[in-house]
C-alpha positions in Angstrom: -42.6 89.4 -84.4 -45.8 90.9 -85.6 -47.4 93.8 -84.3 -50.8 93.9 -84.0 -53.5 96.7 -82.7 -56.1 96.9 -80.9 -58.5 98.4 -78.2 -58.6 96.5 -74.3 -62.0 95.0 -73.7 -61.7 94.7 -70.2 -58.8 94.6 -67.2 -59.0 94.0 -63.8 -55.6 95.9 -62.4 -56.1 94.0 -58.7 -56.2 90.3 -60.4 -53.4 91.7 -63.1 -55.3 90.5 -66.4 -57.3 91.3 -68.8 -58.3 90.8 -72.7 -57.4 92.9 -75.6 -59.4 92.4 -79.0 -57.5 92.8 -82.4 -59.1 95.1 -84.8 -58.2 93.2 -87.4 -59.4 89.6 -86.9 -62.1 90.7 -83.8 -60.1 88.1 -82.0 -59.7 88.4 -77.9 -56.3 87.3 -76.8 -55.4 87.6 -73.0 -53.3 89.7 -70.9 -51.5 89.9 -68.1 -49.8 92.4 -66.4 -46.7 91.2 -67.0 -46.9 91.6 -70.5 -47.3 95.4 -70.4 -45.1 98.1 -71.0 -47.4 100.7 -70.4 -50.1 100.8 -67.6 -53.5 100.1 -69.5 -57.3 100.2 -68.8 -60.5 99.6 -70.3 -60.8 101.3 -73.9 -57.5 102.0 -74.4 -55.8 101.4 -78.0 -52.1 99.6 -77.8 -50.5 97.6 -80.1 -49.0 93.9 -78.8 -47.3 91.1 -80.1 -48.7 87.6 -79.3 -47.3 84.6 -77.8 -47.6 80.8 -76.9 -49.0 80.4 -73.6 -50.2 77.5 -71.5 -54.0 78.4 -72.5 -53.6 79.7 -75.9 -51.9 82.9 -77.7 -51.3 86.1 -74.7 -50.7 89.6 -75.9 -47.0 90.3 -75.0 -45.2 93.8 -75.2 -48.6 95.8 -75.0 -47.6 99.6 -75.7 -50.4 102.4 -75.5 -50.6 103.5 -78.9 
């Protein structure tokens, strides 16, 4: 798998989600907690891999970077 990077535009840690946007491509992908390795928060860079979900691509493996 690819990694990607990027910065989290916003998580709610109650609900569990949240979106992270690559720096690459500016594209959002969702989160959710699941996904993470690490604990995350708003403005944080990781890195993540991305895949198929039931509402498009989810950021998988999410690492603080």
């Amino acid at each position: 798998m690819v990694l990607l990077n990027g910065k989290v535009k916003f998580f709610n840690s109650t609900k569990g989600f949240g979106f992270i946007k690559d720096n690459e491509s500016a594209k959002e992908y969702f989160v959710h907690i699941t996904g993470c390795a690490d604990k995350i928060n708003e403005d944080d860079e990781v890195e993540f891999e991305l895949k198929e979900g039931l509402k498009g691509l989810n950021a998988i493996n999410v690492k603080l970077v």
